[in-house]
py3Dmol code that shows the C-alpha trace and the ligand (Angstrom):
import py3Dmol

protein = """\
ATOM      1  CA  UNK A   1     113.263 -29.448   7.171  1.00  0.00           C
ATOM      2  CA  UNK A   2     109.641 -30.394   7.394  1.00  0.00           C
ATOM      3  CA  UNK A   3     107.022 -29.526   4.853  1.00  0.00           C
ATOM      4  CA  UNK A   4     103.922 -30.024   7.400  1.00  0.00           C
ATOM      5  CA  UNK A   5     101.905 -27.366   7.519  1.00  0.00           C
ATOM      6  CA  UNK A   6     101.021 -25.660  11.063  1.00  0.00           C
ATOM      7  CA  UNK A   7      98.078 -27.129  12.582  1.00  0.00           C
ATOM      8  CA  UNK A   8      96.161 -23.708  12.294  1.00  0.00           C
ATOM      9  CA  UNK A   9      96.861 -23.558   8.991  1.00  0.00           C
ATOM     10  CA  UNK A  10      95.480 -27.071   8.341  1.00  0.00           C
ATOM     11  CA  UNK A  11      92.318 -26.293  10.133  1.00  0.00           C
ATOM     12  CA  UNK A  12      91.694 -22.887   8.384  1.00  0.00           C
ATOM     13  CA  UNK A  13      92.092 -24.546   4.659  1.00  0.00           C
ATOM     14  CA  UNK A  14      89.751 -27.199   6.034  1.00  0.00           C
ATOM     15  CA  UNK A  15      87.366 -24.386   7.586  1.00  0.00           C
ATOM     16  CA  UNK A  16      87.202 -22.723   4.523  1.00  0.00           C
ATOM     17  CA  UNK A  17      86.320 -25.992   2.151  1.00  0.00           C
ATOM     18  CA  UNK A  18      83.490 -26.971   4.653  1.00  0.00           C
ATOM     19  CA  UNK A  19      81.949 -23.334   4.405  1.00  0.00           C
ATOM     20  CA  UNK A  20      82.192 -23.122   0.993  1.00  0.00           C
ATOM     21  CA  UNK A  21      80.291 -26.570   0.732  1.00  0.00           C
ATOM     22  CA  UNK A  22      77.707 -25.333   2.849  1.00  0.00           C
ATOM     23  CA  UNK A  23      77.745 -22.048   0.622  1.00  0.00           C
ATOM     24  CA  UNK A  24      76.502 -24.410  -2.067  1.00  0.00           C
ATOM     25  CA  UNK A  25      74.434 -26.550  -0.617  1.00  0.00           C
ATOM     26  CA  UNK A  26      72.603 -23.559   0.944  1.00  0.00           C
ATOM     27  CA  UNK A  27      72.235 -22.487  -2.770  1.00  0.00           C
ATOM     28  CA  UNK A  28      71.463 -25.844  -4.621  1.00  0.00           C
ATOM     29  CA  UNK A  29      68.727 -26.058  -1.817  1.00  0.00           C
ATOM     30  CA  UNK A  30      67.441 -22.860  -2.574  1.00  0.00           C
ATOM     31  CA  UNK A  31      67.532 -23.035  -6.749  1.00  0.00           C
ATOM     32  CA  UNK A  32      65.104 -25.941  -5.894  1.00  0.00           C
ATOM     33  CA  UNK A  33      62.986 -24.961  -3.198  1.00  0.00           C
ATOM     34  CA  UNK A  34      62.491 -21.069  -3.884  1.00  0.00           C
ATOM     35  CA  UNK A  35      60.348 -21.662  -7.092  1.00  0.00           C
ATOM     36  CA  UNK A  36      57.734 -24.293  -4.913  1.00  0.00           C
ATOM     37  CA  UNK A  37      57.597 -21.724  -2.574  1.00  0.00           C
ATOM     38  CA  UNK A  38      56.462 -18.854  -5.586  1.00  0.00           C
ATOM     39  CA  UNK A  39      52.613 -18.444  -5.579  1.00  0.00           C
ATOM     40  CA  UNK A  40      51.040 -19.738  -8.573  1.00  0.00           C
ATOM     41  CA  UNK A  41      50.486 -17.289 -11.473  1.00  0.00           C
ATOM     42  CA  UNK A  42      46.903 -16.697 -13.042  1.00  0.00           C
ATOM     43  CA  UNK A  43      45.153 -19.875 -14.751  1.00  0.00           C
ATOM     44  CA  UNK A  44      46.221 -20.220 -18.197  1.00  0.00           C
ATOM     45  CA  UNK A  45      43.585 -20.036 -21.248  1.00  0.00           C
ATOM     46  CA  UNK A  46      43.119 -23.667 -21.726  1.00  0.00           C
ATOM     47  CA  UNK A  47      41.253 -25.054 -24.115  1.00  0.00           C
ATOM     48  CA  UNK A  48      39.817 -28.599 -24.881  1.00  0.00           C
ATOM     49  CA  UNK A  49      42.551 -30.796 -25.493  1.00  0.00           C
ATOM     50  CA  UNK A  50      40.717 -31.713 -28.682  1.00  0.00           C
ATOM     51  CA  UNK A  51      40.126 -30.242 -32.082  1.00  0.00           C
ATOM     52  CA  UNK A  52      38.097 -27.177 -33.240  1.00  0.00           C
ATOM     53  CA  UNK A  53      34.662 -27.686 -32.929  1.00  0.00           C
ATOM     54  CA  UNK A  54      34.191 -31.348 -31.866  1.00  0.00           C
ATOM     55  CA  UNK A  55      31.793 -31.984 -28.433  1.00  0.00           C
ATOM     56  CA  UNK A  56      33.150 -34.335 -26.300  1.00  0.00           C
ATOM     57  CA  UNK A  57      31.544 -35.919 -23.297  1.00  0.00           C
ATOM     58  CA  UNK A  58      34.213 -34.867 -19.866  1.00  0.00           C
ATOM     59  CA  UNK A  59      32.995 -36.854 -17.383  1.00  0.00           C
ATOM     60  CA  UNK A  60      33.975 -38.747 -13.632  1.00  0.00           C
ATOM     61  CA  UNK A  61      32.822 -42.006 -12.028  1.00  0.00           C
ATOM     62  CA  UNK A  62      33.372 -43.006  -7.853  1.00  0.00           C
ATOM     63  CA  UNK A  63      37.197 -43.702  -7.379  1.00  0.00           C
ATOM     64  CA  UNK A  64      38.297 -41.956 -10.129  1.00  0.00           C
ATOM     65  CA  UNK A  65      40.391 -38.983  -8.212  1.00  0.00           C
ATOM     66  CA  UNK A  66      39.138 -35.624  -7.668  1.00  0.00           C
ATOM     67  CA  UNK A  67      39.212 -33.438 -10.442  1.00  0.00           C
ATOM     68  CA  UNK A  68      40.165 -36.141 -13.099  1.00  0.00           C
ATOM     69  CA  UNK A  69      38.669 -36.337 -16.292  1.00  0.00           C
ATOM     70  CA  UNK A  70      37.581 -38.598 -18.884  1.00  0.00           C
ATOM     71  CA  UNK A  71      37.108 -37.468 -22.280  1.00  0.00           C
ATOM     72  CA  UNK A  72      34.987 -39.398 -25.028  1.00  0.00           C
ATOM     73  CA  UNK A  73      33.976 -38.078 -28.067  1.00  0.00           C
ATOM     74  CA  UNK A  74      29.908 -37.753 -28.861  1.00  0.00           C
ATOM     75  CA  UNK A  75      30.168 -38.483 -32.145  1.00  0.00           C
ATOM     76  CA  UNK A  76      32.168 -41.301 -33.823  1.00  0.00           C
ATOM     77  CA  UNK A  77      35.087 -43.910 -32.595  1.00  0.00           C
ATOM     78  CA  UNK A  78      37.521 -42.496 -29.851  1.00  0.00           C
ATOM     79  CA  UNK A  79      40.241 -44.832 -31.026  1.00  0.00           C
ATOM     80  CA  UNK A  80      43.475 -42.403 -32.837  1.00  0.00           C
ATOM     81  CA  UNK A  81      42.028 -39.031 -32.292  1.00  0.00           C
ATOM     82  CA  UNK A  82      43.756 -36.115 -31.910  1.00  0.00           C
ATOM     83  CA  UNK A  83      45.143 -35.459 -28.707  1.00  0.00           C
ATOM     84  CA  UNK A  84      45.760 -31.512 -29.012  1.00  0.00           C
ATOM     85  CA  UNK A  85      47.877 -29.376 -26.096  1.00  0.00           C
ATOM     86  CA  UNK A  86      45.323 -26.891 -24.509  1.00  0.00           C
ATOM     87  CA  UNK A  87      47.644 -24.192 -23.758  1.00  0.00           C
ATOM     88  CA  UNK A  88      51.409 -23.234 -25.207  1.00  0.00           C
ATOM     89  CA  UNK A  89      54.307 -24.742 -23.067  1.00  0.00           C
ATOM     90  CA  UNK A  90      57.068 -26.788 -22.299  1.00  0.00           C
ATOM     91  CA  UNK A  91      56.826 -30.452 -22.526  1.00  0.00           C
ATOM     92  CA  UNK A  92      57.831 -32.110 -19.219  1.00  0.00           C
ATOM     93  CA  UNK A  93      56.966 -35.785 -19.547  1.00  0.00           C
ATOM     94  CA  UNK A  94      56.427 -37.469 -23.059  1.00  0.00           C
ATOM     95  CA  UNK A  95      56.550 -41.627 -22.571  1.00  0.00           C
ATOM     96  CA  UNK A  96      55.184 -44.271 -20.660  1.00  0.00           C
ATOM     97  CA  UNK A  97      53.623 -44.160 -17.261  1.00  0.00           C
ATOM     98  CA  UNK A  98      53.485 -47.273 -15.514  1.00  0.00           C
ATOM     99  CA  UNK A  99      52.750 -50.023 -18.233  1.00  0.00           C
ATOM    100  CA  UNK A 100      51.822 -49.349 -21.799  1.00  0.00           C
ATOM    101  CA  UNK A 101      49.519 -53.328 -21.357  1.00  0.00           C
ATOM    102  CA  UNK A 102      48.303 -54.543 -24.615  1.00  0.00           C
ATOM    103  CA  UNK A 103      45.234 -52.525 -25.272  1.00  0.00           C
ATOM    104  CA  UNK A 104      45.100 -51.520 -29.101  1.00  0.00           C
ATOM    105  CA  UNK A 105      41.891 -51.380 -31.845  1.00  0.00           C
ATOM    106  CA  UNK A 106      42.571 -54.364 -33.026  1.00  0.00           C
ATOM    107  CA  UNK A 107      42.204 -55.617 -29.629  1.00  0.00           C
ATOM    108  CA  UNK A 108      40.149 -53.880 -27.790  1.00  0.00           C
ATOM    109  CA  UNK A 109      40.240 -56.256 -24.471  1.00  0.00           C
ATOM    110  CA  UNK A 110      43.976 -56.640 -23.983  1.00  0.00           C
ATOM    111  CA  UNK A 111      45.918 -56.893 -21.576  1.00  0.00           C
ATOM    112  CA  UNK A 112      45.542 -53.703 -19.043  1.00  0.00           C
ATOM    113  CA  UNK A 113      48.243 -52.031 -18.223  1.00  0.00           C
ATOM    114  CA  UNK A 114      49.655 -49.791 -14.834  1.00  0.00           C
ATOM    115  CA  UNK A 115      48.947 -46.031 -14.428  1.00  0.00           C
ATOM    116  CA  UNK A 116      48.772 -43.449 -17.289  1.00  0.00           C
ATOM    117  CA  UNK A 117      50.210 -45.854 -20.236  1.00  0.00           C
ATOM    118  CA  UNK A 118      51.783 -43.737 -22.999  1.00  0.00           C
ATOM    119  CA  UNK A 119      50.920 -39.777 -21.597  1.00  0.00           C
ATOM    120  CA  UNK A 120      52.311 -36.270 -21.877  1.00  0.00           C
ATOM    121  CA  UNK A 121      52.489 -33.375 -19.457  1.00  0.00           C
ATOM    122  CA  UNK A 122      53.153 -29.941 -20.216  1.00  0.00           C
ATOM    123  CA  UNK A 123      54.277 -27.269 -18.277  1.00  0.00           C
ATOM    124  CA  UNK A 124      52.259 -23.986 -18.926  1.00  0.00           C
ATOM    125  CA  UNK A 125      55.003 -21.378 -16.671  1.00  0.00           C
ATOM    126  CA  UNK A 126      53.507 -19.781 -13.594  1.00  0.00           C
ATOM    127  CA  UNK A 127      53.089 -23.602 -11.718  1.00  0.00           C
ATOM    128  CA  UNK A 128      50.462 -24.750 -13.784  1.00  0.00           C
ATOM    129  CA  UNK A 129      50.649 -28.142 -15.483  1.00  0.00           C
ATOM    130  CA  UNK A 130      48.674 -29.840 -17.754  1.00  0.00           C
ATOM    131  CA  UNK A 131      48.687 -33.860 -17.687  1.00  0.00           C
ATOM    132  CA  UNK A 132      47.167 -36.719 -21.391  1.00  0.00           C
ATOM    133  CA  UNK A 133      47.286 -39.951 -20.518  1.00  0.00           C
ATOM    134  CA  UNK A 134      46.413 -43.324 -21.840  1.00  0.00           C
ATOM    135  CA  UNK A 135      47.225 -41.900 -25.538  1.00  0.00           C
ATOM    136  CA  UNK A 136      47.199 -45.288 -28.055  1.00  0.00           C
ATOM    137  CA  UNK A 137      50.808 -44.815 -29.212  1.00  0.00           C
ATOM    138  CA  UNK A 138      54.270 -43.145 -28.602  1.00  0.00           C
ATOM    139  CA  UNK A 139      53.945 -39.428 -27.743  1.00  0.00           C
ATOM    140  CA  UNK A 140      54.058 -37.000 -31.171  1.00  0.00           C
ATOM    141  CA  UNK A 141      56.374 -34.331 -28.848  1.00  0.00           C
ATOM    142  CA  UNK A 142      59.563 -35.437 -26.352  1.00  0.00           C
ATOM    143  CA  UNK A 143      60.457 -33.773 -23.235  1.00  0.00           C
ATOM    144  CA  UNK A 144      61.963 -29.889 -23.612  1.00  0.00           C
ATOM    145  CA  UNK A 145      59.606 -29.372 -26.474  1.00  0.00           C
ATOM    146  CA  UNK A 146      57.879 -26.120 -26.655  1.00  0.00           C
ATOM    147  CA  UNK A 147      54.499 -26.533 -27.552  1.00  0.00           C
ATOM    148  CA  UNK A 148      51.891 -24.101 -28.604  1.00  0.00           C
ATOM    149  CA  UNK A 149      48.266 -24.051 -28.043  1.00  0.00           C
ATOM    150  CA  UNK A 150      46.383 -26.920 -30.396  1.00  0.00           C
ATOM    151  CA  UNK A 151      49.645 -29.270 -31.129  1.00  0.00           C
ATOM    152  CA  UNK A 152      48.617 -32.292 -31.888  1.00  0.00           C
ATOM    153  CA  UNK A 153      50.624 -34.170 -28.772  1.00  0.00           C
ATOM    154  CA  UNK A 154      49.051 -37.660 -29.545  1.00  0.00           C
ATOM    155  CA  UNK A 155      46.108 -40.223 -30.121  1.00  0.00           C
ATOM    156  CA  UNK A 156      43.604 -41.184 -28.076  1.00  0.00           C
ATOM    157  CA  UNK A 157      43.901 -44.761 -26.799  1.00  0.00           C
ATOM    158  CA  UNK A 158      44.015 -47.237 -24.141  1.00  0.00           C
ATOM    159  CA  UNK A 159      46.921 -48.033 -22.894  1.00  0.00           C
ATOM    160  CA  UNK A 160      48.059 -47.716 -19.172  1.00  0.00           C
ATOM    161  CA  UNK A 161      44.857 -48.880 -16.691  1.00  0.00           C
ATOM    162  CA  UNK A 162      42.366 -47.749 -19.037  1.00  0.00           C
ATOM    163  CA  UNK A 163      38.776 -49.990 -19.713  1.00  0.00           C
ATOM    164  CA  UNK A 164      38.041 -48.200 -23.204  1.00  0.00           C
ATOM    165  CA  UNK A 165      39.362 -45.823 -25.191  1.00  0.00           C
ATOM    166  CA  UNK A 166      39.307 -42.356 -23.973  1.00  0.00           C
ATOM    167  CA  UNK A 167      41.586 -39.656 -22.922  1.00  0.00           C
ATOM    168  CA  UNK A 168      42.023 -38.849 -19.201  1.00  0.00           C
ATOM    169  CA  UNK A 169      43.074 -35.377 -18.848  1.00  0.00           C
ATOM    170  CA  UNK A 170      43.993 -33.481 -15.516  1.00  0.00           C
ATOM    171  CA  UNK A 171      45.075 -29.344 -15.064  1.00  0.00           C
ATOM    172  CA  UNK A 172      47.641 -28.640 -12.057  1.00  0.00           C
ATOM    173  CA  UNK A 173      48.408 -25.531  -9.957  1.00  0.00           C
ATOM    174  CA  UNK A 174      51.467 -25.919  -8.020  1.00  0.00           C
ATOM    175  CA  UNK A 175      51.242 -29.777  -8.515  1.00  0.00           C
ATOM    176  CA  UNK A 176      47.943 -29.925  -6.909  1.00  0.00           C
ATOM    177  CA  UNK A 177      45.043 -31.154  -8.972  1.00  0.00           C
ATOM    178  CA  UNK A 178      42.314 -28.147  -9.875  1.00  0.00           C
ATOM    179  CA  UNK A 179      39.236 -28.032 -11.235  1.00  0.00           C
ATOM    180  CA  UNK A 180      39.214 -28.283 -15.133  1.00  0.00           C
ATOM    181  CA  UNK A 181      38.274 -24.981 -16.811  1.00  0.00           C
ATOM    182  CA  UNK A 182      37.890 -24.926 -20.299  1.00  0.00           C
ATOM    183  CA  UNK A 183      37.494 -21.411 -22.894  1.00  0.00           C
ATOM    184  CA  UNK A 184      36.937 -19.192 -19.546  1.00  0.00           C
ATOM    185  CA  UNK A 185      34.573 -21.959 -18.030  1.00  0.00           C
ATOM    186  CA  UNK A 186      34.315 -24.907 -15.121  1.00  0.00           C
ATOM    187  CA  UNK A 187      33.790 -27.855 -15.855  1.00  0.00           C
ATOM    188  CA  UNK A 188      31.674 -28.577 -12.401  1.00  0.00           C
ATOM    189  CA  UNK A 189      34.124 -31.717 -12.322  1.00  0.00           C
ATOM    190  CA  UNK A 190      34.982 -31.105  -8.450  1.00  0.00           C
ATOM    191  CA  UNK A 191      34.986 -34.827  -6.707  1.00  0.00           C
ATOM    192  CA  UNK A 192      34.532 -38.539  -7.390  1.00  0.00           C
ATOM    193  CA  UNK A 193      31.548 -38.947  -5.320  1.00  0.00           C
ATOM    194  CA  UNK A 194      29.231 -39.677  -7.674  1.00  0.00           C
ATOM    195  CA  UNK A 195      28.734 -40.512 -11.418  1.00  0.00           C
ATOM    196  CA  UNK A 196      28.679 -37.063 -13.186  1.00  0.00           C
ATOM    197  CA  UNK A 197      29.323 -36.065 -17.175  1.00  0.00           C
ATOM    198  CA  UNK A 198      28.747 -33.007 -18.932  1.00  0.00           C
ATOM    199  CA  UNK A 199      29.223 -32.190 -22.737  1.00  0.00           C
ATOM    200  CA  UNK A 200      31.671 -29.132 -24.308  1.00  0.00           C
ATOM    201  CA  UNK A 201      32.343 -28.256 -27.393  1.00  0.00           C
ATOM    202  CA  UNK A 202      35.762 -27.531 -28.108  1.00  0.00           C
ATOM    203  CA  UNK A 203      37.193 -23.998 -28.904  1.00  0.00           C
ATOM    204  CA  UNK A 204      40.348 -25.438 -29.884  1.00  0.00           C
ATOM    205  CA  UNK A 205      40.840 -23.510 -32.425  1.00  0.00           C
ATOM    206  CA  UNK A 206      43.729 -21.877 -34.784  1.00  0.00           C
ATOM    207  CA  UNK A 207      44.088 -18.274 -34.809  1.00  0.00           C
ATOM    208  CA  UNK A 208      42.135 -16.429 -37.004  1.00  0.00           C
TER     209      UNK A 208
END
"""
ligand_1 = """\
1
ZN
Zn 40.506 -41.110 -16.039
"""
view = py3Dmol.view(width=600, height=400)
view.addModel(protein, "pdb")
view.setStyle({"model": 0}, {"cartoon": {"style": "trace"}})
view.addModel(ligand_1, "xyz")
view.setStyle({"model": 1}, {"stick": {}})
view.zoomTo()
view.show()
């Protein structure tokens, strides 16, 4: 007596495995894709990514990247200041982009590193992201943190490709760089053409 199976039988079990593959990659695909695809929700209430009260200078230079901005304080040393999140949300990234370099207060002129050095990215729900980079040491949060608005996420630094100390901040919408708004206003930071800076003060603040 044989134990193969009939041929048709063969081919239906083997049918049925294939289309139940497919079943899942159709679905794996579509866990992945459907939420790109979502439109973006309204633009979070950011704030200054810096404490209560303190004007800092945002400001762009030719080659930078559209949108991007450079934070330095106006008053006092940039070095280890407080790198606050400027909306609640769930940290995505927390660790070193491209090359951390040698940069530090104690030596100012280092070594430069690659990219965004030690940075932080936080993801605010409804496709908006907010990105810190250059920050002097080890992030203060790790990835799957929740974060609300005005945690301290870091210190400012140097590190990464960075000439001086300063925090380079960036606001996403659907992974696609935005204009900065900060308490319910634009920053006018809209290109890299052309040398621009503007000072805000910072409404960064606890609730009352
Ligand atoms: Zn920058």
């Amino acid at each position: 007596m044989t134990t193969k199976q009939p041929a048709r039988t063969r081919t239906r079990v083997v049918g049925a495995v294939v289309g139940l593959g497919v079943v899942a990659a159709v679905i794996a695909a579509a866990v992945v894709i459907v939420p790109l695809l979502r439109p973006p929700g309204p633009r979070p209430a950011f704030q200054l990514p810096v404490p209560c009260g303190e004007t800092w200078q945002l400001g762009t230079y030719p080659g930078h990247d559209d949108f991007d901005v450079d934070l330095f304080p106006t008053v006092g040393q940039a070095w280890g200041r407080p790198v606050l999140a400027s909306y609640a949300g769930a940290v995505t990234a927390a660790g070193v982009n491209g090359s951390v370099g040698g940069r530090t207060p104690e030596d100012p002129d280092g070594p430069r590193g690659r990219g965004g050095g030690y940075w932080v990215e936080i993801d605010h729900g409804g496709r908006w992201e907010t990105q810190y980079l250059h920050l002097l040491e080890p992030p203060m949060v790790r990835k799957g943190q929740r974060v609300e608005q005005g945690d301290q996420l870091g210190k400012v630094g140097s590190t990464g490709n960075s000439g001086a100390p300063h925090l380079h901040y960036e606001q996403r919408r659907g992974r696609e760089k935005v204009e900065t708004y900060f308490d319910g206003s634009p920053s006018g930071i809209t290109h890299d053409d052309a040398e621009y800076t503007v000072t805000r003060k910072s409404n960064n603040c606890p609730p009352a």
